[in-house]
FIVEX-796142 format. One line per 2 residues: for each residue x, y, z of N, C-alpha, C. Coordinates in steps of 0.1 Angstrom, whole numbers, plus 5000, padded with zeros to 4 digits. Layout:
REM FIVEX-796142
X Y Z X Y Z X Y Z ~ ...
This chain:
REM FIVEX-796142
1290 5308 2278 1302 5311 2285 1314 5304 2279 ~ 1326 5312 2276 1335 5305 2272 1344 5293 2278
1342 5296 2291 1351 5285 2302 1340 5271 2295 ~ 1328 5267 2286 1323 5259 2288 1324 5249 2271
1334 5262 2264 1334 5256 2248 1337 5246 2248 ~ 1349 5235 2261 1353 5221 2258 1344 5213 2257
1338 5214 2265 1327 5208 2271 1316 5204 2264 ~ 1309 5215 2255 1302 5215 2243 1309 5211 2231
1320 5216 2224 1324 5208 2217 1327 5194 2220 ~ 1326 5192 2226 1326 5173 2232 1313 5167 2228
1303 5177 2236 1288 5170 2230 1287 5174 2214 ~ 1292 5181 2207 1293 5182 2194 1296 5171 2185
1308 5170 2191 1314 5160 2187 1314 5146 2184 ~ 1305 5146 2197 1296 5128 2201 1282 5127 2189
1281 5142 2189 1268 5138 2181 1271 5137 2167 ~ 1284 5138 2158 1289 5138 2146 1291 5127 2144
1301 5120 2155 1304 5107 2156 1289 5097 2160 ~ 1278 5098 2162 1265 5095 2162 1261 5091 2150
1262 5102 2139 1258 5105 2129 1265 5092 2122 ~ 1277 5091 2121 1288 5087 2111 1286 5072 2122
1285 5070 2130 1281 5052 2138 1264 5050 2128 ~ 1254 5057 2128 1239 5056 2121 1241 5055 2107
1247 5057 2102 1250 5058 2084 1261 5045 2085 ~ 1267 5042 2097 1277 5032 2090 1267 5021 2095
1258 5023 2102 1247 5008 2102 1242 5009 2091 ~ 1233 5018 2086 1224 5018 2074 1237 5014 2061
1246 5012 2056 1256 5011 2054 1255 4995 2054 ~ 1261 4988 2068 1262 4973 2067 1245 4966 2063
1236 4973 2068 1224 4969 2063 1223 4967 2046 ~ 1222 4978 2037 1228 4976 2026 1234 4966 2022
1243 4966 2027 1252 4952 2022 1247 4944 2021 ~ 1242 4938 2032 1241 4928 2037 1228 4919 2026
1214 4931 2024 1203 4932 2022 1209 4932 2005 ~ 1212 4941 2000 1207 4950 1989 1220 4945 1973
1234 4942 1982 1242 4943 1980 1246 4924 1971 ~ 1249 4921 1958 1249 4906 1956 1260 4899 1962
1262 4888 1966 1279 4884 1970 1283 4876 1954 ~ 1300 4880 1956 1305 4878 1947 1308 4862 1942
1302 4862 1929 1300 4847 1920 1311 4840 1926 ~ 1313 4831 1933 1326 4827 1935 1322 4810 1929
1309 4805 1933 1303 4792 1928 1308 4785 1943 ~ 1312 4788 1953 1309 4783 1968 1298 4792 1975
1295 4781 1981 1282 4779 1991 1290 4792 2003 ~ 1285 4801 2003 1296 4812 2016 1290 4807 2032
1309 4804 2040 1305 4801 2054 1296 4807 2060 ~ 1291 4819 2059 1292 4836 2071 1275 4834 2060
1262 4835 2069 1247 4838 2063 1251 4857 2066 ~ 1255 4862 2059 1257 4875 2056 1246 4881 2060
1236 4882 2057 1222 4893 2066 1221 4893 2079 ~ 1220 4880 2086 1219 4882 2100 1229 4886 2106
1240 4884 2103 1254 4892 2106 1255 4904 2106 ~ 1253 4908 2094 1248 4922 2094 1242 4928 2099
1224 4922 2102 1217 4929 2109 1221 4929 2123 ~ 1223 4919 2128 1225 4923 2143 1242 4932 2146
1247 4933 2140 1258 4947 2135 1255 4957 2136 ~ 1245 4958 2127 1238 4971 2124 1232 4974 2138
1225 4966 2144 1212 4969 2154 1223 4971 2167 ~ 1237 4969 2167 1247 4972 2177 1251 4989 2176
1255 4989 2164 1259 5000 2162 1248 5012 2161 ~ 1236 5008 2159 1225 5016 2162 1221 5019 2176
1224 5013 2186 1222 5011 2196 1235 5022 2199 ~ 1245 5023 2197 1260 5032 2204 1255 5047 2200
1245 5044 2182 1243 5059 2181 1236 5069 2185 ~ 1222 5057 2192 1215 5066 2197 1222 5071 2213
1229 5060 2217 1237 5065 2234 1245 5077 2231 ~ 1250 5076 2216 1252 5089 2219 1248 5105 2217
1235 5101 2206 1226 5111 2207 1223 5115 2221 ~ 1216 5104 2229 1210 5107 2242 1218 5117 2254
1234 5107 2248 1241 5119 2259 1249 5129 2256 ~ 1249 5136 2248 1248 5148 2244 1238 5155 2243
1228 5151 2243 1217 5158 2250 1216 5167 2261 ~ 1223 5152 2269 1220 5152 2281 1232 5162 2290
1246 5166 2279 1254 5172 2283 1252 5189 2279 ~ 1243 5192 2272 1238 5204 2265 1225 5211 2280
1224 5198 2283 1212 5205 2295 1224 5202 2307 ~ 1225 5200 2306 1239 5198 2324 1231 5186 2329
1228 5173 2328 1226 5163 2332 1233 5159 2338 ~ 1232 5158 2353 1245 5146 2359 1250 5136 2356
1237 5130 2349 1242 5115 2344 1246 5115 2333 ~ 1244 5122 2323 1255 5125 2310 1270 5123 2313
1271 5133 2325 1292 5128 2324 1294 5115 2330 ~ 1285 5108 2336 1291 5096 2336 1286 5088 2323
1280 5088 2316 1278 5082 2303 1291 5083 2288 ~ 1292 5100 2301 1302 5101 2291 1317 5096 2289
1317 5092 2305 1326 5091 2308 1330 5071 2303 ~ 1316 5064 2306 1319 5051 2300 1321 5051 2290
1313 5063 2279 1317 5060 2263 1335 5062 2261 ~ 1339 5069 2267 1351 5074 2270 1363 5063 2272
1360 5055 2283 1368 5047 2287 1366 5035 2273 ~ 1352 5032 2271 1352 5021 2260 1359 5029 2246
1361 5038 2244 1368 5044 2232 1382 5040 2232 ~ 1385 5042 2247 1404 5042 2247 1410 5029 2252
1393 5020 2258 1402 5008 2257 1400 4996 2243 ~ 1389 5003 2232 1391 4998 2223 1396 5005 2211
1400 5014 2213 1410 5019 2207 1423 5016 2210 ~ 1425 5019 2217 1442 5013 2223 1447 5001 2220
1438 4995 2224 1440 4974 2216 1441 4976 2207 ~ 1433 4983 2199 1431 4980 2184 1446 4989 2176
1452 4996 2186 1461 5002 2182 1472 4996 2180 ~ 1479 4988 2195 1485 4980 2196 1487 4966 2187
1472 4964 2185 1473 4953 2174 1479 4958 2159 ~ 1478 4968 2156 1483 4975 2147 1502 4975 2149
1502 4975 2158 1516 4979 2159 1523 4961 2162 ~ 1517 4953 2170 1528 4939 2170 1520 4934 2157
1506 4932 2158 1507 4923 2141 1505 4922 2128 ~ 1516 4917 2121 1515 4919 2110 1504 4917 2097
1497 4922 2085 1491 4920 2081 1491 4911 2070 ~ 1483 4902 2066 1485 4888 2058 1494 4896 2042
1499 4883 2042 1507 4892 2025 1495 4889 2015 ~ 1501 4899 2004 1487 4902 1994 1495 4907 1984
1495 4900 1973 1503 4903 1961 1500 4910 1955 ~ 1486 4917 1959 1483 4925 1948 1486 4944 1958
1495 4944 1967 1496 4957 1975 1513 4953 1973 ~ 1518 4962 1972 1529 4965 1973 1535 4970 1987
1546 4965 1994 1554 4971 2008 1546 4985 2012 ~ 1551 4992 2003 1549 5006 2006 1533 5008 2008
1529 4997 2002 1510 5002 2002 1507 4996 2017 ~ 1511 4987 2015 1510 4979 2032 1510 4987 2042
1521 4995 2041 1532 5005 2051 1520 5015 2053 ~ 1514 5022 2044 1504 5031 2046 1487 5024 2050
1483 5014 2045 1475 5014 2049 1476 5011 2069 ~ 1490 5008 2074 1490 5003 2085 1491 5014 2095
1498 5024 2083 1500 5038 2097 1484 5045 2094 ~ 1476 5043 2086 1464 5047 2083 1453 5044 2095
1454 5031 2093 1447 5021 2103 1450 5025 2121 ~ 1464 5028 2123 1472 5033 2132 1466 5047 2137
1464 5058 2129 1462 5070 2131 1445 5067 2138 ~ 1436 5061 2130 1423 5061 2128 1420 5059 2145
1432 5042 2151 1427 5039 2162 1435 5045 2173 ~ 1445 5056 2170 1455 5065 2179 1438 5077 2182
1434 5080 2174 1426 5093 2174 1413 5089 2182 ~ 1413 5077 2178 1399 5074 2189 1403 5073 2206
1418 5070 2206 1422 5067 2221 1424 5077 2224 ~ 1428 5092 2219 1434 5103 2221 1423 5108 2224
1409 5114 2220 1400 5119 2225 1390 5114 2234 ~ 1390 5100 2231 1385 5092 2249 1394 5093 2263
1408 5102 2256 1419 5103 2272 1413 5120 2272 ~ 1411 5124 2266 1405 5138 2264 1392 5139 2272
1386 5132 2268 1371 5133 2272 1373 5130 2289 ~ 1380 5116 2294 1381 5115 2305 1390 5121 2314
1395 5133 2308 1406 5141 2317 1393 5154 2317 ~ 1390 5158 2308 1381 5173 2304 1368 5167 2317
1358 5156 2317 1348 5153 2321 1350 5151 2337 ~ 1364 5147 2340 1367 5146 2355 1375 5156 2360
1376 5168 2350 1386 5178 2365 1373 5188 2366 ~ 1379 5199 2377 1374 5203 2385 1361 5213 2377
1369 5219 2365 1356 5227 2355 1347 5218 2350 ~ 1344 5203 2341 1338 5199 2338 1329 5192 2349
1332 5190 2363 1322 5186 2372 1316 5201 2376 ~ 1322 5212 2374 1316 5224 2379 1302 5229 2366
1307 5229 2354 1295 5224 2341 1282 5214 2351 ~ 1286 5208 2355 1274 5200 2357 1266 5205 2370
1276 5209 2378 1272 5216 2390 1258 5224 2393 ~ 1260 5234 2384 1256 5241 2382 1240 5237 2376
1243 5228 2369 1219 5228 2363 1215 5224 2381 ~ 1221 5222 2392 1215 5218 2402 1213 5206 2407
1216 5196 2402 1216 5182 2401 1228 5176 2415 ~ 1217 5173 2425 1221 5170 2433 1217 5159 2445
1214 5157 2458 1208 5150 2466 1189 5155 2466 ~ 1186 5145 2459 1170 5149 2458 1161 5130 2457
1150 5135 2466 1142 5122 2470 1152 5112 2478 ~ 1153 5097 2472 1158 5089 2476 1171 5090 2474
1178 5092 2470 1191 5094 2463 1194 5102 2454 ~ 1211 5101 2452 1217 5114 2445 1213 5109 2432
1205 5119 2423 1199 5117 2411 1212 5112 2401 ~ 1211 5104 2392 1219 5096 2384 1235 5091 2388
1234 5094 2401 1242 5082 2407 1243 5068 2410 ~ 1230 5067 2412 1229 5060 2417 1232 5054 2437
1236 5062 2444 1243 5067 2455 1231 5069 2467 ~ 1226 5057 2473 1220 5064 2486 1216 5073 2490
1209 5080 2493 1203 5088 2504 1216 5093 2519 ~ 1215 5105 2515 1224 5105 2531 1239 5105 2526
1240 5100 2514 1256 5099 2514 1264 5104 2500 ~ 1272 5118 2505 1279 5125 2498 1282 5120 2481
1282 5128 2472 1281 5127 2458 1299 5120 2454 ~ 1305 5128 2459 1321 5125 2460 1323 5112 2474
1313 5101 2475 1316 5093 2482 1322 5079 2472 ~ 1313 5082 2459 1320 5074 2452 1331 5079 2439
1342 5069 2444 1356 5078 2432 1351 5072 2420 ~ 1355 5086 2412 1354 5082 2394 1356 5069 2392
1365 5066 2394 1374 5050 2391 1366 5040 2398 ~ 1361 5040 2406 1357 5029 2411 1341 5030 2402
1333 5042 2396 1324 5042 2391 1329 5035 2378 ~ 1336 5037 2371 1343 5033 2362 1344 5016 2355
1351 5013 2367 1349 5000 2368 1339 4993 2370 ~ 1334 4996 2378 1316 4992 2379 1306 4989 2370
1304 4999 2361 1301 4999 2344 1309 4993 2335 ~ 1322 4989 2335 1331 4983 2330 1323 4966 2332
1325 4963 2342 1318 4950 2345 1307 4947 2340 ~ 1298 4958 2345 1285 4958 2337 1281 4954 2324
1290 4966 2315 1290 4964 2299 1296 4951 2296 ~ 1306 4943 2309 1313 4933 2296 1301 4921 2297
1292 4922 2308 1278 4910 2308 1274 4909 2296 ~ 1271 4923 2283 1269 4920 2274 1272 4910 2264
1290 4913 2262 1294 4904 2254 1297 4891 2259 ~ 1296 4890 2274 1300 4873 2279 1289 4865 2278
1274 4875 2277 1264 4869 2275 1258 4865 2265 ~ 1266 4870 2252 1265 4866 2239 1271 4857 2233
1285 4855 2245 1298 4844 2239 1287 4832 2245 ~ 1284 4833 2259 1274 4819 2260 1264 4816 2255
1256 4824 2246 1245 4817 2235 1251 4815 2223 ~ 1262 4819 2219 1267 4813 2202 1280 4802 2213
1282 4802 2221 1290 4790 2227 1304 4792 2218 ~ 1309 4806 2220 1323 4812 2216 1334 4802 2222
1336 4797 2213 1351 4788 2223 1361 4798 2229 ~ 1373 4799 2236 1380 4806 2244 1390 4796 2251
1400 4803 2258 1409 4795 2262 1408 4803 2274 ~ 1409 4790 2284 1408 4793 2301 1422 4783 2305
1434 4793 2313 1444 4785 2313 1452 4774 2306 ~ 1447 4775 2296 1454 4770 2285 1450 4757 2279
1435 4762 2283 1425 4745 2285 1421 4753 2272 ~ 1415 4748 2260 1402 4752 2253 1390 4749 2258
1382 4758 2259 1366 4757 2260 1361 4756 2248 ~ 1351 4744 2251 1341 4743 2241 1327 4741 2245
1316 4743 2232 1300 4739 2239 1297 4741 2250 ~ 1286 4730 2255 1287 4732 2266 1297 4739 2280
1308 4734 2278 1319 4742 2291 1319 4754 2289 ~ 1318 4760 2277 1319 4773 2273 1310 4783 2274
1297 4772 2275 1284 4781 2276 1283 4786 2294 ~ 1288 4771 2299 1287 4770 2319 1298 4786 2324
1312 4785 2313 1317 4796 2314 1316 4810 2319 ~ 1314 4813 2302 1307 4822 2293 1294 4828 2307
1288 4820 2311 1272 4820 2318 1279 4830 2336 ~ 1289 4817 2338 1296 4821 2351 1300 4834 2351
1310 4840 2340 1314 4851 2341 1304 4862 2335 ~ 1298 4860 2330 1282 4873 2332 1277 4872 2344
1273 4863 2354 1268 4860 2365 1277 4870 2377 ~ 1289 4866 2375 1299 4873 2384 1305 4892 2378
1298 4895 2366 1308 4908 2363 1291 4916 2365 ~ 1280 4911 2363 1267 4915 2371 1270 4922 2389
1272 4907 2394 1273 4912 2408 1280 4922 2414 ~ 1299 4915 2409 1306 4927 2410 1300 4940 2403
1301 4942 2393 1294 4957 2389 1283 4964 2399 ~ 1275 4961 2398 1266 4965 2415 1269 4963 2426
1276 4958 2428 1283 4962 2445 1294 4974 2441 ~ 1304 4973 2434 1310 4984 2428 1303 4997 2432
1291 4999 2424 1284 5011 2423 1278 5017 2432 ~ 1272 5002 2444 1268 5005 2458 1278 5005 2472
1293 5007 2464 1303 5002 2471 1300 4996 2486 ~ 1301 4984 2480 1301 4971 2490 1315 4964 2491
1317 4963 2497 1330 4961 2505 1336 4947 2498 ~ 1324 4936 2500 1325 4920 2493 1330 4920 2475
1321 4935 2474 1328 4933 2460 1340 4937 2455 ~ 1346 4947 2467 1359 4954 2461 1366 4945 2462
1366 4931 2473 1375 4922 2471 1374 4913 2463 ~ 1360 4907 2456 1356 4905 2449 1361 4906 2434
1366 4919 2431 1369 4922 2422 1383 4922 2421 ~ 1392 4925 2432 1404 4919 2426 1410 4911 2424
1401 4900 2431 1406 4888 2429 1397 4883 2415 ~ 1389 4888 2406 1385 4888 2391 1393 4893 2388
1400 4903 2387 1413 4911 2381 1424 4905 2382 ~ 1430 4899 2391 1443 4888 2394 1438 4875 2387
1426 4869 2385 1424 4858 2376 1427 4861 2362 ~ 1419 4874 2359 1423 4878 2346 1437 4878 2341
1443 4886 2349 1460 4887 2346 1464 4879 2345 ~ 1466 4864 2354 1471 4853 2353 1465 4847 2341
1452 4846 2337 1449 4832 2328 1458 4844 2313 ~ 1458 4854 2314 1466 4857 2301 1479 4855 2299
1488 4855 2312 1502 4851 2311 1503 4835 2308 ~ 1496 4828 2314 1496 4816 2319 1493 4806 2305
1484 4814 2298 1477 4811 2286 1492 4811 2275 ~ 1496 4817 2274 1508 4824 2264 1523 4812 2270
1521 4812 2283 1535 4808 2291 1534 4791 2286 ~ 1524 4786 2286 1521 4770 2288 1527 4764 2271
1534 4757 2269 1537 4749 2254 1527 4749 2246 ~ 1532 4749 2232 1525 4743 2218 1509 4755 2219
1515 4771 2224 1501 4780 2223 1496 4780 2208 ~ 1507 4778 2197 1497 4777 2185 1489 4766 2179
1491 4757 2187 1484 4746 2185 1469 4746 2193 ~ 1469 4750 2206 1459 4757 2212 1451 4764 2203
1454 4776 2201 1446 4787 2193 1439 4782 2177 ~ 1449 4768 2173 1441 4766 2157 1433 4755 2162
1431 4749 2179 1419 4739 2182 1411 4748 2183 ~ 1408 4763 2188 1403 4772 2188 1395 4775 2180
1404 4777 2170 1400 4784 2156 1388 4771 2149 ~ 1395 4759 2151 1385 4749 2147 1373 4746 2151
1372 4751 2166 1360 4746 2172 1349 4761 2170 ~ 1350 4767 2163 1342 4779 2161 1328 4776 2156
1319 4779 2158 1306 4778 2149 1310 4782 2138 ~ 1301 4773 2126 1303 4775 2114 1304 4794 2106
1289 4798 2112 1288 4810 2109 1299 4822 2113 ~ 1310 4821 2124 1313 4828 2129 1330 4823 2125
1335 4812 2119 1347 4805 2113 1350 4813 2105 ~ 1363 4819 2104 1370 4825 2090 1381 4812 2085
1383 4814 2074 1386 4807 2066 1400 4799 2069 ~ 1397 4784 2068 1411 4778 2074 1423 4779 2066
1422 4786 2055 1434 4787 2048 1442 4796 2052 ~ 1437 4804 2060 1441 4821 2069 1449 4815 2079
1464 4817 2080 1472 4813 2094 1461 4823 2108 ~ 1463 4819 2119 1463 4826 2129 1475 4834 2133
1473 4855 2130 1488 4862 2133 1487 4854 2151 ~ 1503 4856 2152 1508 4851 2161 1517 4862 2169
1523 4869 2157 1534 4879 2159 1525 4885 2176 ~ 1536 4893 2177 1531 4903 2191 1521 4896 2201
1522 4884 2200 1516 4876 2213 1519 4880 2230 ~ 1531 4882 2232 1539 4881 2241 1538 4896 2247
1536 4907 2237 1531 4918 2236 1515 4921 2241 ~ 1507 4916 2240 1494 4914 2240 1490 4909 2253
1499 4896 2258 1498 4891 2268 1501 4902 2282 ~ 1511 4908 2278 1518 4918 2290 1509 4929 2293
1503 4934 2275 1492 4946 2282 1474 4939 2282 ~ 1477 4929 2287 1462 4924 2294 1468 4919 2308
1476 4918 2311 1479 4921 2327 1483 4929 2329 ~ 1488 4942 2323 1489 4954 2331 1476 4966 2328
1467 4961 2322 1451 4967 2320 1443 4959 2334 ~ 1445 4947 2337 1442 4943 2348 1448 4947 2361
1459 4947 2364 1466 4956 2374 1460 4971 2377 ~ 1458 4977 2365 1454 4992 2369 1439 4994 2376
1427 4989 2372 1417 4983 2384 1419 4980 2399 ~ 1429 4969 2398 1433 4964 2410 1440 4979 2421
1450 4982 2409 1452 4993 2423 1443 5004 2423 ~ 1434 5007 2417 1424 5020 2422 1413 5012 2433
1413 4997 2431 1403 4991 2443 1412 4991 2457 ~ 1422 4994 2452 1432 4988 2468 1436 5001 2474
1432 5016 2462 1438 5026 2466 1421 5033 2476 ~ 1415 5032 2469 1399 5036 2479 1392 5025 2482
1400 5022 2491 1391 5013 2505 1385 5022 2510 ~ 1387 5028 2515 1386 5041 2525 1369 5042 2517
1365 5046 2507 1351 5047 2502 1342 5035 2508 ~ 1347 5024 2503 1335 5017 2504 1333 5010 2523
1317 5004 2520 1315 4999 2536 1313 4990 2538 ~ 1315 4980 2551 1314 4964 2553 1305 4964 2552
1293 4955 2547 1282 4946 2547 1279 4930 2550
């Protein structure tokens, strides 16, 4: 049916970009493995393979999610549009950063590129991460109006057994009880356990209020906030009432420690104790200033990416129930 070509070209599309995430692992694998590092006669900070591999075994991991859900959108799977819909949101909000970083900071000078080459590789870089944000606002406009929930409608996928199949959603209680956005966020939480759970076993230094974290603090951190974007995330999904408040007051911490971080004196002196306290393997090179440019910039759109959460939790109260 033609009303359904967006929709399919979407899972097309996911499966190209599948393809091109699997070759760009097998790719760093190479490298990493196959590939000599260049004679320099230093001992290199960064053990290059294990870097690699666990890169590789990440991005292996995104290609098969997206194999699986495009599968899963070719058969009308319910749970596909929300898969699709996370891959979606993770596209445009790592694209969008990555866009904006393009736009306040500047790129180290390099004598061997000329202005003009600079200029291009930046609108290059620019386009690459504009197009990734453009089709994840695509995907989540196409996946949430009224035809692409009707695509799904249709394989039948509805209130069966215990609950509404790949809702996750109770028994007894309407499919449209929980809003996109609040599903949204829910998996948002979820997925960032991953990397907070990663920053507390390599003991990622970070700045909390304008304090540096290190080691240990960082691990207790690091630990705390996987512990808490866990909980929140599942009450989210079960809309539980403790966590919608729960969560805005994670969201108003967020916004503050970013202003607050930026606002407090001598931030670049902060950021190079930072830089210093890195694990070895994970240290780039101290000769490299830390960009600084578009700080102030960066600051403002990580409190107003925090704010947008907050008001979809303040706007559907009305969904969730006391417990």
């Amino acid at each position: 049916m033609n009303k359904w070509i967006a929709v399919r070209v979407s899972a097309a599309l996911t499966i190209l970009g599948s393809v091109a995430t699997l070759l760009f692992a097998g790719v760093m694998l190479w490298t990493g493995f196959f590939v000599p590092p260049p004679e320099t006669g230093a001992e290199p900070l960064v053990p290059l393979k294990p870097i690699m591999a666990v890169l590789a075994v990440f991005f292996t991991a995104f290609g098969v999610w997206g194999f699986v859900t495009a599968a899963g959108i070719f058969r009308r799977r319910a749970w596909a549009r929300l898969s699709i819909i996370v891959f979606s949101v993770l596209l445009v909000g790592m694209g969008g950063s990555a866009l904006l970083g393009t736009l306040f900071i500047k790129l180290p000078p390099n004598a061997s590129l000329t202005p003009q080459m600079v200029l291009y590789i930046r609108l290059g870089i620019g386009a690459f991460y504009g197009a990734m944000t453009v089709v994840g606002a695509w995907w989540l406009l196409l996946f949430n109006s009224n035809r692409g929930k009707q695509y799904f409608a249709e394989s039948g996928a509805g209130i069966r057994g215990t609950g509404i199949r790949g809702t996750g959603i109770p028994a007894g209680v309407p499919e449209t009880a929980r809003p996109l956005s609040i599903s949204i966020i829910g998996w948002y939480l979820l997925v960032s356990t991953l990397f907070t759970a990663i920053a507390a076993i390599l003991r990622v230094p970070g700045l909390l209020f304008g304090a540096v974290i290190t080691g240990w603090v960082a691990l207790a951190v690091y630990t705390a906030f996987t512990a808490v974007n866990l909980y929140l995330g599942t009450g989210l999904l079960q809309l539980q009432e403790p966590a919608r408040v729960g969560s805005i007051v994670y969201f108003l911490i967020v916004a503050a420690n970013s202003v607050v971080t930026v606002l407090l004196p001598d931030f670049p002196g902060r950021m190079r104790a930072m830089q210093d306290a890195f694990p070895r393997f994970l240290s780039w090179s101290q000769q490299q200033p830390i960009p600084l440019d578009g700080v102030w910039g960066f600051a403002l759109t990580g409190a107003l990416l925090a704010a947008v959460p907050i008001w979809f939790l303040m706007r559907r109260r009305a969904a969730f129930v006391r417990t």
